[in-house]
C-alpha positions in Angstrom: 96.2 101.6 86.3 94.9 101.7 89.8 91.3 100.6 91.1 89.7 103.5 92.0 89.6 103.3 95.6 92.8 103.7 95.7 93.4 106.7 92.8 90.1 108.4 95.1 93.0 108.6 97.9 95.7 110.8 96.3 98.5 108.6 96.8 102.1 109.7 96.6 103.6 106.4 96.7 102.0 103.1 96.2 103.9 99.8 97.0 102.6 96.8 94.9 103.8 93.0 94.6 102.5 89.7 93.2 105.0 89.4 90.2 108.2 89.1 91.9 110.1 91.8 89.4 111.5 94.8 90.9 110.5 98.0 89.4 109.6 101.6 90.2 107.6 103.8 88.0 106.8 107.7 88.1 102.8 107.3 87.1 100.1 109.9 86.8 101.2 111.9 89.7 102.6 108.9 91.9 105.9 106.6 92.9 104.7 102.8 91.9 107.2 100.7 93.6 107.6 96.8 93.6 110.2 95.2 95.6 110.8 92.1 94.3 110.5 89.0 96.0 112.1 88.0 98.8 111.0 84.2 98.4 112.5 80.8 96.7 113.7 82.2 93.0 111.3 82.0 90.4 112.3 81.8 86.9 115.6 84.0 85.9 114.3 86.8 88.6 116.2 88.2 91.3 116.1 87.8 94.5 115.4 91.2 96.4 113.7 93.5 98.9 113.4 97.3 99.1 114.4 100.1 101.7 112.3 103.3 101.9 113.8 106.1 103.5 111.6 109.0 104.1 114.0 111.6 105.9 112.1 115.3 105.6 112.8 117.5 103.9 114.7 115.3 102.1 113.4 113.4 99.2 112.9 110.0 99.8 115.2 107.3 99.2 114.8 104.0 97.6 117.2 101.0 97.4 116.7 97.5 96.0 118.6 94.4 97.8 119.5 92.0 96.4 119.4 88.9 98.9 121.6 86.6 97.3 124.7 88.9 98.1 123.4 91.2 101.0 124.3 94.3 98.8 122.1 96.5 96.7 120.9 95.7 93.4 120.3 97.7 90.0 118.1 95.9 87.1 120.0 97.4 84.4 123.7 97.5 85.5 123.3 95.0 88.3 125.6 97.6 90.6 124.4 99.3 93.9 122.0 101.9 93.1 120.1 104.5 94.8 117.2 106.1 93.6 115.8 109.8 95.4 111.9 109.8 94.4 111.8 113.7 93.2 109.0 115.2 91.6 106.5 113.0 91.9 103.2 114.1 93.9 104.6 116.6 95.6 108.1 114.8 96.6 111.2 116.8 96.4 
């Protein structure tokens, strides 16, 4: 859930950190994205950053990297994935 201040704002997409795991959630009307962490690895976690392409009227585009091996990363088949953020307050 997200403090107030920020749901009072309407966001579309929201980009969050802190616990290094790459994710991205539809939520109540909004994108929740967290890139990873780019940093020293921590535990079995990957290593990664994200690219956000916002290309009207195209929906926007989201890739995960994985830094390790300069290519992009997908949590559950580990293959290069691309992910179009549709739907979601008012995207697409």
């Amino acid at each position: 859930r997200l403090p107030g201040w920020v749901e009072e704002s309407d966001p579309t997409i929201v980009v969050v950190g802190h616990s290094h795991r790459p994710t991205q959630q539809s939520s109540d009307g909004y994108w929740l994205i967290n890139p990873g962490s780019a940093g020293p690895r921590r535990f079995s976690l990957p290593r990664t950053a994200a690219t956000l392409t916002l290309n009207s009227p195209h929906p926007p585009t989201l890739v995960f990297w994985d830094l390790d091996t300069s290519s992009p990363w997908n949590e559950s088949s580990k293959q290069p994935s691309e992910s179009t953020l549709k739907g979601v307050g008012g995207i697409g």
